[in-house]
C-alpha positions as semicolon CSV with decimal commas, in nm:
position;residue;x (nm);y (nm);z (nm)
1;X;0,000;0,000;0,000
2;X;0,149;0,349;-0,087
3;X;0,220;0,573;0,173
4;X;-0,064;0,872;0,027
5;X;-0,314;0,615;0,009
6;X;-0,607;0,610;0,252
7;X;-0,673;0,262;0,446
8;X;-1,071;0,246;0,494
9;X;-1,199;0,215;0,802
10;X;-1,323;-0,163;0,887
11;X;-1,743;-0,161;0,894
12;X;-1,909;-0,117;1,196
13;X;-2,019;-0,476;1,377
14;X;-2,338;-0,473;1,441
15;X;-2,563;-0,686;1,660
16;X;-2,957;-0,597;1,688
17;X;-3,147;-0,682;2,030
18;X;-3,530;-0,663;1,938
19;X;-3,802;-0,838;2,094
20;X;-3,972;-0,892;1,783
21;X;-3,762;-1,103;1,542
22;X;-3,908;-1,024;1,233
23;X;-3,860;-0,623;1,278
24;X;-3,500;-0,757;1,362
25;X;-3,456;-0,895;1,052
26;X;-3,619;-0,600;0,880
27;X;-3,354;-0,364;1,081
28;X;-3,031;-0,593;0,936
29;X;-3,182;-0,598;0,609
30;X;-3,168;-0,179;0,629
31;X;-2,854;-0,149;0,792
32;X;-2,704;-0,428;0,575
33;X;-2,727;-0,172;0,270
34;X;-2,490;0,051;0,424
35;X;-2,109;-0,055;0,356
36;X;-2,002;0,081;0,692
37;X;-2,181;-0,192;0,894
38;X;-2,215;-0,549;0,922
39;X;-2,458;-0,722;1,109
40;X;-2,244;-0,984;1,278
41;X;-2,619;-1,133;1,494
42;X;-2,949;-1,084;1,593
43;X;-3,109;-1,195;1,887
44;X;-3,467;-1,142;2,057
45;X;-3,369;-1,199;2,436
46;X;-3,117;-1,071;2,659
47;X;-2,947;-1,352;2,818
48;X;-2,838;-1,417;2,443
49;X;-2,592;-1,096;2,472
50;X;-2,361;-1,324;2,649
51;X;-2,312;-1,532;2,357
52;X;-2,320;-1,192;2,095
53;X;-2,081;-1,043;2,318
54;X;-1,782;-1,327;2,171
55;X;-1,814;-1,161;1,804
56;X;-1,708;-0,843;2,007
57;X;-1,983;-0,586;1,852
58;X;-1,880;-0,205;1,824
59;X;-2,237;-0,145;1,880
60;X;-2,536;-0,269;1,933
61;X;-2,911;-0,155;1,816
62;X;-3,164;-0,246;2,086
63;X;-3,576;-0,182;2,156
64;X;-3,628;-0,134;2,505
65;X;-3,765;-0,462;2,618
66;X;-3,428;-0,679;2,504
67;X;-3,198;-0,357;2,707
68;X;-3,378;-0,399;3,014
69;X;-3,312;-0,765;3,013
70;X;-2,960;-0,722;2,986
71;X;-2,907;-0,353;3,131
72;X;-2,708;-0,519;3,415
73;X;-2,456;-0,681;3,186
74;X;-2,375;-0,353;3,043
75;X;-2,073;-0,185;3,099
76;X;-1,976;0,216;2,926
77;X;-1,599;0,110;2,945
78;X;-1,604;-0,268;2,876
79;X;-1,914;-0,282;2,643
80;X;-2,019;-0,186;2,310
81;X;-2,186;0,147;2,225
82;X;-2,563;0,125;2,244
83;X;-2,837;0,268;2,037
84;X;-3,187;0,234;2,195
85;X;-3,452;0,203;1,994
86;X;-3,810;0,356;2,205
87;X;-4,159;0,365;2,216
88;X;-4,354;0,742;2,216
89;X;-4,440;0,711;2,576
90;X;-4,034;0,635;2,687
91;X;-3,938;0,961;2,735
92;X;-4,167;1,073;3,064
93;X;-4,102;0,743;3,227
94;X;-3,716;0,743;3,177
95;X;-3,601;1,156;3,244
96;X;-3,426;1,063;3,544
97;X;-3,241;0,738;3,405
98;X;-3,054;0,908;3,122
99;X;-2,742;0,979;3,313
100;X;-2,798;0,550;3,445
101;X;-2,839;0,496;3,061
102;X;-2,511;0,656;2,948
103;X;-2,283;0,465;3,181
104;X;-2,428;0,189;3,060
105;X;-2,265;0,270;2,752
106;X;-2,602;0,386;2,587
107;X;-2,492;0,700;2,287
108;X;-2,795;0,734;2,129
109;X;-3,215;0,696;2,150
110;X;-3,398;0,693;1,822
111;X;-3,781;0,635;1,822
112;X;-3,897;0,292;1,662
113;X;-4,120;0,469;1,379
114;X;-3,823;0,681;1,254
115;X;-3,793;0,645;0,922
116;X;-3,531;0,411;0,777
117;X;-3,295;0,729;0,661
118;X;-3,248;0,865;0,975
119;X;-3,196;0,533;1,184
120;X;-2,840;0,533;0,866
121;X;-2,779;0,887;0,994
122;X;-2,763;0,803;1,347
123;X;-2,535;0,501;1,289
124;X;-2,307;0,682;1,090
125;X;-2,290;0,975;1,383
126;X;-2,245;0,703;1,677
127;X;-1,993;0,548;1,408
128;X;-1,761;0,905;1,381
129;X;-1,802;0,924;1,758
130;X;-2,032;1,156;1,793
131;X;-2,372;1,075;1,978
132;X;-2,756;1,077;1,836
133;X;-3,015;1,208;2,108
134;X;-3,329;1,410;2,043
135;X;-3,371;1,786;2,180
136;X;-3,589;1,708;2,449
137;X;-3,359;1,421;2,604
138;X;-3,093;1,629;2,582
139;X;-3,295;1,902;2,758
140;X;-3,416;1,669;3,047
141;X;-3,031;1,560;3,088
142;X;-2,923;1,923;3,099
143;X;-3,158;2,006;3,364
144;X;-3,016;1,682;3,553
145;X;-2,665;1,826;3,528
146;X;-2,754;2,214;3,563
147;X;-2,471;2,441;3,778
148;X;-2,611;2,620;4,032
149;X;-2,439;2,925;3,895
150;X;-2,397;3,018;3,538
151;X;-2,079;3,118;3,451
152;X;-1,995;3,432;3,233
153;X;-1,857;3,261;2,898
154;X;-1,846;3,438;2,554
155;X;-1,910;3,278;2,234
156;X;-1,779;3,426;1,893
157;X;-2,066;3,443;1,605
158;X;-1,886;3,136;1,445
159;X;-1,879;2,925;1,761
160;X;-2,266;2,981;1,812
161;X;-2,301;2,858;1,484
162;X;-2,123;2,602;1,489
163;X;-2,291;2,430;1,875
164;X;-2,616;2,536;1,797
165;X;-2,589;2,303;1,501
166;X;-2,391;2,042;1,719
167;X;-2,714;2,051;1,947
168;X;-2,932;1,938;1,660
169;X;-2,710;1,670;1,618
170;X;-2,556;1,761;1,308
171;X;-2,154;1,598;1,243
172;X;-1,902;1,806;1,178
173;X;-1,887;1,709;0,850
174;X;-2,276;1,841;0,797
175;X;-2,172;2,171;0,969
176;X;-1,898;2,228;0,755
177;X;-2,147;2,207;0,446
178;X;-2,367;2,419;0,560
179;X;-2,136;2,689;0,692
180;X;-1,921;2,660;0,393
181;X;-1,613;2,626;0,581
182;X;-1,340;2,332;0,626
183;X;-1,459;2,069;0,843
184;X;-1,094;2,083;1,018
185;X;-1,192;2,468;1,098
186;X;-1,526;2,306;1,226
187;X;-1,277;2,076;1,482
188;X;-1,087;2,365;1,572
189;X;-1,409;2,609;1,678
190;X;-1,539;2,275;1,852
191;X;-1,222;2,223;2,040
192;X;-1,164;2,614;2,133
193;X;-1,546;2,571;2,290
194;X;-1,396;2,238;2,504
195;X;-1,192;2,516;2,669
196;X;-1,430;2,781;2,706
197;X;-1,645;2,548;2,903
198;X;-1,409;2,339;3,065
199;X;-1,533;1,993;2,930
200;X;-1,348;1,742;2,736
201;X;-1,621;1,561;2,508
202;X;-1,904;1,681;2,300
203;X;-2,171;1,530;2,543
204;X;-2,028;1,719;2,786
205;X;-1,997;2,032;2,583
206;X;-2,393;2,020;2,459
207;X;-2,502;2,011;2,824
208;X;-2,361;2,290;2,906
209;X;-2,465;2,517;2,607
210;X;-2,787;2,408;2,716
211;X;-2,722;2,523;3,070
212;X;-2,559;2,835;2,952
213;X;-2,673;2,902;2,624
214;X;-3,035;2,770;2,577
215;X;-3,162;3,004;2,277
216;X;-2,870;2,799;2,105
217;X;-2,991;2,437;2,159
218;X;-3,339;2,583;2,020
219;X;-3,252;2,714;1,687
220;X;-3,423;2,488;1,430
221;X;-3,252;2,323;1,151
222;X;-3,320;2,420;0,797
């Protein structure tokens, strides 16, 4: 391989947790069009993840039912990323279990009747790193984290641009488009904000524009 040349990145492996094995094997069937993932399993019952868990998954895609079986197997550090799939009413019974949910490795919720383009767009988000949550999720978890004192931090025009299209969930890649500017300068505003705020991941970072910065995390995409 030359030097110049580019290695691609190996696909992301896969496994889907869904009570319902058909709308499992609808799921793979999606996700198997993408060439960035493999499905390496799926599996309708928790005590399988055991088992799943010797392919060594980078993530797994899970409805609610199958996650509470195995929640207590879970691990943020040890485990695979997790996106949970959810049910409308989810939300109101689960606002104070979204900080539980994270260390249990959980990066992402996406409702079970989002269309099949989106559910693609949040696995290539959790695949760059980033994470996939709705507005109001990330507004209940703000509240759960809020500072009893707001501190005085100043944001240039381009770095309100830039997180209050971070908080909608868009990659850096996305922002770049639509600010028409490099997706390194995109890194750079992202990582002068880490500062600013004293935080060291993106999670971390949205919280607190939410905190701090609220009219931000509400400006609407286009």
């Amino acid at each position: 391989m030359s030097a110049g040349k580019k290695q691609k990145s190996a696909p992301l492996k896969t496994a889907i947790g869904c009570h319902n094995f058909l709308l499992g094997e609808g799921l793979g069937k999606i996700l198997s069009e993408e060439d960035a993932v493999k499905v390496i399993g799926i599996f309708t019952e928790g005590r399988d993840y055991l088992e799943i868990k010797k392919a060594e998954p980078n993530l797994m895609l899970l409805d609610f039912p199958v996650f509470c079986e195995m929640e207590d197997l879970l691990d943020q550090e040890k485990g695979p990323k997790v996106l949970l799939l959810t049910g409308r009413d989810f939300l109101p019974a689960s606002e104070g279990r979204i900080n539980q949910l994270i260390d249990k490795g959980v990066v992402g919720i996406l409702a079970h009747f989002t269309p099949s383009s989106l559910l693609k767009k949040a696995i290539r988000s959790i695949s760059d790193g980033e994470l996939w949550f709705d507005r109001k999720t990330m507004s209940n978890l703000a509240a759960q984290n809020s500072r009893s004192r707001r501190r005085n931090i100043h944001l240039t025009k381009s770095e309100q641009e830039i997180v209050g299209l971070l908080c909608q969930g868009f990659r850096n890649k996305e922002i770049a488009q639509k600010l028409d500017i490099a997706e390194q300068t995109v890194k750079s505003h992202c990582n002068k904000t880490y500062k600013k705020f004293g935080v060291t991941d993106r999670l971390q970072l949205v919280l607190e524009v939410h905190n701090h910065f609220p009219e931000l995390a509400q400006v609407k995409a286009e």
